[in-house]
VOPAGU-2260 file (C-alpha; in pm, 1 decimal, decimal comma):
REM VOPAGU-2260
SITE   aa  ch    i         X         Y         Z
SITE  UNK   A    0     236,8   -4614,1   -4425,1
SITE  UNK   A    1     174,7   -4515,6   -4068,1
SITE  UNK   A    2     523,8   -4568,7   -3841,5
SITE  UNK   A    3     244,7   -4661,3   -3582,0
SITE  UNK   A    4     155,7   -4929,2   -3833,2
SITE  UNK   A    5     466,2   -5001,9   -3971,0
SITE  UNK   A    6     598,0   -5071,7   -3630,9
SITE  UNK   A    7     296,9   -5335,0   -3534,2
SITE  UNK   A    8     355,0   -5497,8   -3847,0
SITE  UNK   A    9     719,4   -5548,3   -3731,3
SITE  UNK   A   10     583,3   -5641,8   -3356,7
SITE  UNK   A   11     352,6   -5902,7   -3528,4
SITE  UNK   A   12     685,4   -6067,3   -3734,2
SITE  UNK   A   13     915,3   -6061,0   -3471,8
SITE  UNK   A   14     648,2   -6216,9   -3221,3
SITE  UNK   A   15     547,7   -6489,0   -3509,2
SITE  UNK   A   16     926,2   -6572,9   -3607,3
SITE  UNK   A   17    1096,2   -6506,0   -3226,5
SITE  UNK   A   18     983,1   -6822,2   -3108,8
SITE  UNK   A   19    1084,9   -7064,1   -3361,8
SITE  UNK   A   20    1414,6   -6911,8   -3423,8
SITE  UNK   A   21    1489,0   -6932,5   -3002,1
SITE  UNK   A   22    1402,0   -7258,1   -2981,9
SITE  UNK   A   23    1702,6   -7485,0   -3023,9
SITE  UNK   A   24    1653,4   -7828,0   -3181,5
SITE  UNK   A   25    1806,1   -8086,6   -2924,0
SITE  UNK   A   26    2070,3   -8361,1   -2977,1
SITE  UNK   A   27    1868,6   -8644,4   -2800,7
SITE  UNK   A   28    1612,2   -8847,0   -3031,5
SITE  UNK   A   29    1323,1   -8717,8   -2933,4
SITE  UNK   A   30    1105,7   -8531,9   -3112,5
SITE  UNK   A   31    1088,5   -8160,5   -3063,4
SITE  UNK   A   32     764,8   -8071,8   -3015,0
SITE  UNK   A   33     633,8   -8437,8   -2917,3
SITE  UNK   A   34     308,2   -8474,2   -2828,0
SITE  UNK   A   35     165,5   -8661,7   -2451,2
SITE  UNK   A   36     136,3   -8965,7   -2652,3
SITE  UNK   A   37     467,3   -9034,4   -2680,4
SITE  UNK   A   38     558,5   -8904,8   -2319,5
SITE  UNK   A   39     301,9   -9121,0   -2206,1
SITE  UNK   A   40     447,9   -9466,3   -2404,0
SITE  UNK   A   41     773,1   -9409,7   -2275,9
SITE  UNK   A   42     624,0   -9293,3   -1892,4
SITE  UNK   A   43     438,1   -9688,8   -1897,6
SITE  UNK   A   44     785,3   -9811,9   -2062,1
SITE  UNK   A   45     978,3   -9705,8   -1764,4
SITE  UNK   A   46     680,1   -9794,3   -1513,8
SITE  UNK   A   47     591,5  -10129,1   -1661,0
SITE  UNK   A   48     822,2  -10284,4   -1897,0
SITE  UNK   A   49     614,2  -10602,4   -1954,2
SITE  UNK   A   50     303,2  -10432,1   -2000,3
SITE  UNK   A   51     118,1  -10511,8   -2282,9
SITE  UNK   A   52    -169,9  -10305,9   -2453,4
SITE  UNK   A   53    -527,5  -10435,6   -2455,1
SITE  UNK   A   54    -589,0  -10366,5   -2806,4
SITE  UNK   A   55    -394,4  -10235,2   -3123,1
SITE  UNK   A   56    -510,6   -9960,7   -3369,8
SITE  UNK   A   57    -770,9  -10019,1   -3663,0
SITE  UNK   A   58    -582,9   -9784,6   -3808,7
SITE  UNK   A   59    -247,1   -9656,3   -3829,2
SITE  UNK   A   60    -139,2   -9340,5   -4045,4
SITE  UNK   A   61     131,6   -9399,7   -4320,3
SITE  UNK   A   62     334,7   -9131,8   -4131,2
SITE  UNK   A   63     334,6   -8838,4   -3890,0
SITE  UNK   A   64     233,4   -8609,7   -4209,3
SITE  UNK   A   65    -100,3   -8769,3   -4243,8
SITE  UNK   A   66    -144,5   -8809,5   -3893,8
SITE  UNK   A   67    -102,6   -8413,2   -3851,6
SITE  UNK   A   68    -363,3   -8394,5   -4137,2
SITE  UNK   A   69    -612,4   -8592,1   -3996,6
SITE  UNK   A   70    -566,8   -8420,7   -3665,5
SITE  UNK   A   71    -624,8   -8107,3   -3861,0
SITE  UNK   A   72    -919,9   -8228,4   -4011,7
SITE  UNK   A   73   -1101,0   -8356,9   -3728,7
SITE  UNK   A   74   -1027,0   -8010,6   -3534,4
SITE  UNK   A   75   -1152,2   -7816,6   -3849,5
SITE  UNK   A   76   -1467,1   -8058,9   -3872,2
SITE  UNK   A   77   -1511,8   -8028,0   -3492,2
SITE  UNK   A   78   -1496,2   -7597,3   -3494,4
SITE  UNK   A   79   -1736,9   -7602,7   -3831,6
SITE  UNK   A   80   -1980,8   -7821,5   -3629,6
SITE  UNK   A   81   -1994,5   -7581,3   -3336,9
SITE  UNK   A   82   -1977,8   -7225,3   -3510,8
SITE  UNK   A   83   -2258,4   -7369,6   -3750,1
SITE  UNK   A   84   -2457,4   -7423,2   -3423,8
SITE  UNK   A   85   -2382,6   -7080,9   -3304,4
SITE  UNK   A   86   -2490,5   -6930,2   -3622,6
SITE  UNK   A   87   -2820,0   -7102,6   -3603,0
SITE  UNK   A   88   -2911,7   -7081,1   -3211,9
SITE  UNK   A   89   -2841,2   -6713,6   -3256,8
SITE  UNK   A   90   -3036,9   -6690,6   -3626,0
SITE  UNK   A   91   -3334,7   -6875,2   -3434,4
SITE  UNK   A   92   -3284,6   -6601,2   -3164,9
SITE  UNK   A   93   -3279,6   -6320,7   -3381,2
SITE  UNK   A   94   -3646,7   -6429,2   -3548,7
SITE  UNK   A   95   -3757,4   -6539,7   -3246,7
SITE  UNK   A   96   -3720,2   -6161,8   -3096,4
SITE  UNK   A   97   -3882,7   -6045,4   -3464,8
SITE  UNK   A   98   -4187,8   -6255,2   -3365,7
SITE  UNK   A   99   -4272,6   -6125,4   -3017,8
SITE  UNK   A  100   -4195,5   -5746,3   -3174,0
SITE  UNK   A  101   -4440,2   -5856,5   -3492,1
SITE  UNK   A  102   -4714,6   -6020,9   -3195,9
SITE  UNK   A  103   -4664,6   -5731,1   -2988,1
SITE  UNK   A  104   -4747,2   -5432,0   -3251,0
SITE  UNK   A  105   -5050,5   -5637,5   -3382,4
């Protein structure tokens, strides 16, 4: 190989495993890469400690596993949704333009 490609294939590790190895897991009990969910339970704990919700959850995930899924899922359904729209507004586009061209040389 290249040592121009060799050497962005080493850029590209050290930028994908740089990160997690800096980051330092910390003592306290809260998660490290918590979410604004949490921060926000424990921002209305310290605001309001009697406060009490208006409703509770249909459903609540077995654990943060199959919550991470489902979040996973619903972003994957979300982007397939969109880029099939794409593909068809710029398919309908693309035969739309073939039309005028065909109307246009007849």
């Amino acid at each position: 190989m290249k040592r121009h490609t060799v050497l962005l294939l080493l850029a590209v590790a050290l930028l994908t495993a740089l990160p997690l190895w800096l980051v330092r897991d910390s003592a306290s009990d809260t998660e490290l890469f918590g979410g604004s969910d949490t921060q926000g339970q424990q921002a209305i704990g310290q605001l309001a400690p009697d406060y009490q919700p208006w409703f509770e959850s249909i459903l609540t995930p077995p654990g943060k596993e199959v919550e991470s899924l489902l979040f996973a899922l619903q972003a994957a359904l979300g982007a397939g949704i969109i880029g099939y729209w794409l593909g068809v507004s710029v398919t309908r586009e693309k035969f739309r333009r073939g039309a005028d061209k065909d109307d246009d040389a007849s």
